[in-house]
Every structure is written in C-alpha cells, then in structure tokens.
C-alpha positions in Angstrom: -86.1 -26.5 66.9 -86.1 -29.9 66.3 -83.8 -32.8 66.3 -83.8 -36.0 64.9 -81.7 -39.0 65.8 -79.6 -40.5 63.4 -78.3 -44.1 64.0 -75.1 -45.0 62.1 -75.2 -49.4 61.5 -71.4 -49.5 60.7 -70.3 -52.8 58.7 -69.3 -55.7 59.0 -65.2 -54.5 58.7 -65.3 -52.9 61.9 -65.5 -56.4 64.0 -62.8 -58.0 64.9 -63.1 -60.9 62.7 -60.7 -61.0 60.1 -56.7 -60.9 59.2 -54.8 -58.5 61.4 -50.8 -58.0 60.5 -48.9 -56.8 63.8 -47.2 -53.8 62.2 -43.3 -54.2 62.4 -43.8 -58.1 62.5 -44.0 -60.7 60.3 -47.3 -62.3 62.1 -50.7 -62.4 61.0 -53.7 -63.3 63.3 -56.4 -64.7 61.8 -60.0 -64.4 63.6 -63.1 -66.3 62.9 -65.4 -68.3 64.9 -64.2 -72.2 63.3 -60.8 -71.6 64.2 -57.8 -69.1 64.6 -54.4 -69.0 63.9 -51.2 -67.0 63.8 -49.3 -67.3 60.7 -45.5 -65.8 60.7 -44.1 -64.9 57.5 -40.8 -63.3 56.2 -39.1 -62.8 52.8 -38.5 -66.5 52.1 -41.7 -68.0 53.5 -44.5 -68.1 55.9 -45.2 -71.1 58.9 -48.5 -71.8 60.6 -47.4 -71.0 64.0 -50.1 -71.4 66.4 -54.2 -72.4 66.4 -56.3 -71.7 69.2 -60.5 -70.9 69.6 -61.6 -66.7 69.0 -62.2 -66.5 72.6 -58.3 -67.8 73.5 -56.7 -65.4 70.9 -58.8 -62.7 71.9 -58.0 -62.7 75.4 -54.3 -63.3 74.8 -53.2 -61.1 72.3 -55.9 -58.3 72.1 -57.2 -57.6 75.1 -59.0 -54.4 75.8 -58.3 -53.8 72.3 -60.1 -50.8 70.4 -60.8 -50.5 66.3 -59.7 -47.5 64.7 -62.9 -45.6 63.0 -63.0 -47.2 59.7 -61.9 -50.1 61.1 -58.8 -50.6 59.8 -56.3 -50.9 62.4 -56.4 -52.0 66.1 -54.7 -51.6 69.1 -54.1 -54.0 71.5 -52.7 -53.7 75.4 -51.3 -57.0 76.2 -50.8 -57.7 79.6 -46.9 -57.1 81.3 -46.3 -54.9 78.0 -44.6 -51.4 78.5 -46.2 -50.3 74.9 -49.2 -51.1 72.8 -49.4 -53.3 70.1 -50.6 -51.7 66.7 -52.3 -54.1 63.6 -53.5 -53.2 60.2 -56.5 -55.2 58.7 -55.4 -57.0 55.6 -57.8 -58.2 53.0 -56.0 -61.5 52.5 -52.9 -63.9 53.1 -49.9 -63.4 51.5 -49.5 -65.9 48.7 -46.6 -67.9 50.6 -48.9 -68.4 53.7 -51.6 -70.0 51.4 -52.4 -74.1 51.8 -49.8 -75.6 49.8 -47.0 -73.0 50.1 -46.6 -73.5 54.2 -42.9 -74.4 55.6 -44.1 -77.9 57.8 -42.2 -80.7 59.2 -40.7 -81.7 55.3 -39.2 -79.0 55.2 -35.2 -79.2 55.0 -32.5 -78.2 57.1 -31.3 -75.6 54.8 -34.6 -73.9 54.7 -35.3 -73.6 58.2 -31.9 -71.3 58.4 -33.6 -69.4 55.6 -36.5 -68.4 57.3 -34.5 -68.4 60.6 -32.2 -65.6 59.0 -34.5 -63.6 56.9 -36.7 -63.2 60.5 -33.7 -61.5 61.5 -33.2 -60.1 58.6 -36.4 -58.8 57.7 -37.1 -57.5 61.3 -34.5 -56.7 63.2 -33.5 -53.3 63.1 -30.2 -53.2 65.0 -27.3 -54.8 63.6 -25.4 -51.7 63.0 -26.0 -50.5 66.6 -25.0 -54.7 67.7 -22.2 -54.5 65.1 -23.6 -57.3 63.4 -22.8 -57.9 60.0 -25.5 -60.6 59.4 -24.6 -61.5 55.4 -21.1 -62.8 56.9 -22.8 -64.4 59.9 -24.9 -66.6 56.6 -22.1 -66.8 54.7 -20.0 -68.2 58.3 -23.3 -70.3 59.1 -23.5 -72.2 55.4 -20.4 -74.1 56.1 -21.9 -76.3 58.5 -25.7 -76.6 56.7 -25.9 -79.7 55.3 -29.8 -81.3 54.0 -29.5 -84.4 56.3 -27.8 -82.6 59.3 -30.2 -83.3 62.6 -32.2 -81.2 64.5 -29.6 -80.7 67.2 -26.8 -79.7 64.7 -29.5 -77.0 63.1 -30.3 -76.1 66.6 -26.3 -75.5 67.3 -25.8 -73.4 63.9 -28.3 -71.0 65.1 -27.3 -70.6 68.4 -24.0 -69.7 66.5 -25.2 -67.3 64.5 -26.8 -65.8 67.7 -24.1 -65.4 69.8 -23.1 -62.0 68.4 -26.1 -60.6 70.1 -26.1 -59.5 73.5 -29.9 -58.6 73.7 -32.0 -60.3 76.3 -34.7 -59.3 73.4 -33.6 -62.0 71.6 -33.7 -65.9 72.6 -34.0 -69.2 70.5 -36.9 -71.6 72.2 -36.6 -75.4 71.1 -39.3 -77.0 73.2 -39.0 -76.5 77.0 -35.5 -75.5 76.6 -34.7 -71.6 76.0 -31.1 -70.0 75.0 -30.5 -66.6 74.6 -27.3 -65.2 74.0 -27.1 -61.9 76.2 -25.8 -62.7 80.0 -28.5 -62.5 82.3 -29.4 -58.9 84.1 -31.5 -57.1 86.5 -34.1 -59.3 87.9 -33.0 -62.3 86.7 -29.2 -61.6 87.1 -30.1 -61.4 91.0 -32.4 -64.1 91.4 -29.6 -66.3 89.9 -26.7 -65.2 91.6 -29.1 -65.7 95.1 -29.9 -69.0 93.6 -26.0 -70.1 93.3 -25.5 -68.8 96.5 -27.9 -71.4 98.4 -28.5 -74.9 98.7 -31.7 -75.4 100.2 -33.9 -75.2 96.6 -32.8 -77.1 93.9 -35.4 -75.8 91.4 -34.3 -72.4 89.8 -38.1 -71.6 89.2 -39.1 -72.5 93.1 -36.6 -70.5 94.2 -38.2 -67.3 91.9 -41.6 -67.9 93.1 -40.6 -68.2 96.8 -38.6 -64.9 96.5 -41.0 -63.0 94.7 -43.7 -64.6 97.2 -41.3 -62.8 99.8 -41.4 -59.4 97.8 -45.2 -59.5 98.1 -44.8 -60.7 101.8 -42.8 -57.2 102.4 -45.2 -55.3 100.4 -47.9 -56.6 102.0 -46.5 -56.2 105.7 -44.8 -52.9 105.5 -46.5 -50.4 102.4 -49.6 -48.8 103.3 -52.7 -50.6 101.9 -53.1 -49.1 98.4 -50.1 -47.7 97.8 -48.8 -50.0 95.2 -47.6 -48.2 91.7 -47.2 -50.4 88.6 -45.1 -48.8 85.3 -44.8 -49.7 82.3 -46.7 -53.3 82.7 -48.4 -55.9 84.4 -47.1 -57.8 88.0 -48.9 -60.8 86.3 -45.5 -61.2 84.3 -43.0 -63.9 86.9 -40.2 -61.6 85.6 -40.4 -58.7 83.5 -43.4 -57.6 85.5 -41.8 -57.9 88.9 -38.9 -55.4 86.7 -41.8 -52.8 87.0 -43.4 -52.4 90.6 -42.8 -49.9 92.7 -43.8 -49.9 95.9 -44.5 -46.6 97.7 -46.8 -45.2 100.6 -49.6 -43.4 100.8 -47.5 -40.4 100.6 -47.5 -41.4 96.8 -47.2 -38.5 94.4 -47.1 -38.2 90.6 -42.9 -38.3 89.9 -42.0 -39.6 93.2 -40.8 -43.1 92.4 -37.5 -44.1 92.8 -37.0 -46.0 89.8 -33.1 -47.3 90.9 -31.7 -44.8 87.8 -30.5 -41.9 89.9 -29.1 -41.9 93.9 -31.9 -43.5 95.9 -33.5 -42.0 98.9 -32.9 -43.0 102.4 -34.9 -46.1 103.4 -35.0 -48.1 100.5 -34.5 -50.2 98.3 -34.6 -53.9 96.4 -31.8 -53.6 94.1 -32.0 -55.9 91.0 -28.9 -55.3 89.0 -27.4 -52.9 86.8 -30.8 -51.3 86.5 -32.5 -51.8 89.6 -36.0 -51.1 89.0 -37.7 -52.5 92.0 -38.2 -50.1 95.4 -39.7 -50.0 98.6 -40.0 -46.6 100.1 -40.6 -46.8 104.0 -43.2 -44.9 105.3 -41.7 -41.6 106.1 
C-alpha cells in the first residue's frame, strides 16, 4: 500500500504576531516587529502602559508559550508563577484604546480615580469575600476629588480607598515607592521582623539578598547535590520564589515535602510565618 505525505502550511494567524487579551485582565499585548506594547483597558477607558521590542515582550511575558491549534489562544508560563497565563487573539483594539481616545498625562484628577476604580471594579472578583462594598468606598472617595488636586493628594485618596483590603495581591506602585494595604506575611513578614531586630544593615533589600544568599549557603553545604524541589514557581523570584523551595535529600519522593501546613518532621525546618513554606530536611 502506499502512502503519501501531506504537508499542512498553516497561516499566518497561528504566529505570535498580533493582539493577545490576557483572559480575566484588562491588558492587551500587542506583537509586531516595529514595536510592542501593552495597553490596559477597563469600563471607562484604556492607557498605553508599557512599549518594549518583540524580542523583550516575548521573553517576559510569554515564555515557552504554546498556540492553541487554530491559533486562537496562547498559553504562557511566566517565570515565579504558580499558574499559567491564558490569552485569546483579538482581531482589533477596542475603540477606547484607539490614537486619540488614550488616558495620557492631560488627563484629570477625577478620571484617573475612574479608571483607578473601574480596574477594581471590572476585575476584582472578591469584595464580597473582603466585605468590600466598593460603590460606598466611590461615593466616600468623591468628597476629597477635586480637578486641580496634586498628584500626592490623588495618590492619598487611593491609598484610602485601598485600605479596606488586606490582600498582599493588591498594591498601588507610584514610581519606586510601593504601598499595599495588607500587613506583611510569610517570607517577607520574617525577613522584616529579622531586619528590625539588627543593626548592622541599614538597607532593607541588602539585608534580603544576604539572607537569602545564606539560605543558598545551607542548601548548598548540607542537601545532597540534586536534591533541590521547586513548587509552584521559579527561585528566580527575590521573594515569592524563595516562598516555594523546598529543599530535600536524595531520599526525595513524589509527596514527601514538608510544605510547613501540617506538623513538621524531625530535623527541619526554615519557618517563614503564618504559612511557612520553606524546608530543609536533613539527610536522614
């Protein structure tokens, strides 16, 4: 019997070139070899948030990403992630993200809030469970909106209207400066109570990288070469990817982790807070 082979030339849709909308978000990447950018967009208006070359978005926000069959939706595994990211192709901007209809530097006090709370709004999916009723946190926020109030008063009305939340998921970022309104936990709950605890470093981020140098200094002196488990992530991440290492022996086995959620075993552990998710396991 015989065969012939059949060679399927798929078009030019399944590239990554193109709009992709990060589903559950209100961004839009746009790919193309003169220039990309991320647009962010909500019910009151869109903002061109970031430009960057192919290569840089790529290797950012979609690496070892992978096309759906027809092309119409990606996945993306971002590094220090615990879940993929999921995008739908889109065959054009929405119409407030067009030149001409972009939020930029004129625009006023008043609608910066807008599109502040209809992010939140339009996106956040756990008032109820926050017991957030965020109509009357607008309604308490409009009192103190004004069209010529400055940045810093804006910048203190949102921080208002944030403090209801105690959800390191959310933070307000102005520059170098970054607020968020839940009290720090875990990880970083630790590393700052060491850090108020000693006076030799002055700089809250040396202090991090010299204790998480010392982490790696453990691992590296007592764990069997090779024996290193990462969950749910990347150890690229200063932080959050430090939050999910675990450190075993060679002794390894699929389920043996302590993961600081249940009694730990004898001969352990790092503890980082309420939910201590960093062990050592000594060699047994």
């Amino acid at each position: 019997m015989e065969h012939t082979n059949i060679t399927i030339e798929y078009p030019n849709i399944l590239y990554f070139d193109g709009l992709w909308k990060h589903t559950g978000y209100g961004d839009i990447y746009q790919l193309n070899d003169t220039e990309s950018k991320i647009y962010q967009f909500n019910s009151e208006g869109c903002v061109l948030a970031e430009t960057m070359t192919k290569v840089a978005m790529q290797a950012t926000y979609f690496p070892n990403a992978t096309l759906s069959d027809d092309g119409m939706n990606l996945t993306s595994h971002q590094i220090a992630r615990p879940f993929v990211q999921q995008f739908e192709r889109r065959s054009a901007l929405p119409a407030m993200c067009q030149p001409g209809q972009l939020f930029d530097t004129q625009t006023s006090p008043l609608e910066v809030y807008r599109f502040f709370w209809a992010t939140m709004h339009d996106y956040n999916a756990f008032f109820q469970e926050r017991g957030i009723d965020w109509d009357e946190v607008y309604q308490q926020a409009a009192a103190n909106l004004s069209t010529d109030m400055t940045d810093s008063e804006l910048l203190a009305v949102i921080k208002m209207s944030l403090s209801g939340f105690s959800d390191d998921h959310v933070s307000l970022t102005d520059g170098d400066e970054e607020y968020s309104p839940a009290p720090p936990k875990g990880v970083l709950r630790t590393l700052q109570q060491g850090f108020l605890n000693q006076t030799a470093i002055s700089d809250f981020d040396t202090y991090i990288a010299n204790s998480l140098a010392q982490v790696s200094l453990t691992q590296q002196q007592m764990m069997d070469s090779g024996s290193v488990r990462v969950i749910n992530g990347s150890s690229a991440d200063t932080l959050y990817g430090a939050e999910r290492i675990v450190w075993n022996t060679t002794g390894y086995t699929d389920g043996a982790f302590y993961t600081g959620r249940s009694q730990p075993p004898s001969g352990c552990c790092i503890e980082s807070g309420d939910s201590p998710t960093i062990a050592l396991k000594s060699r047994q």
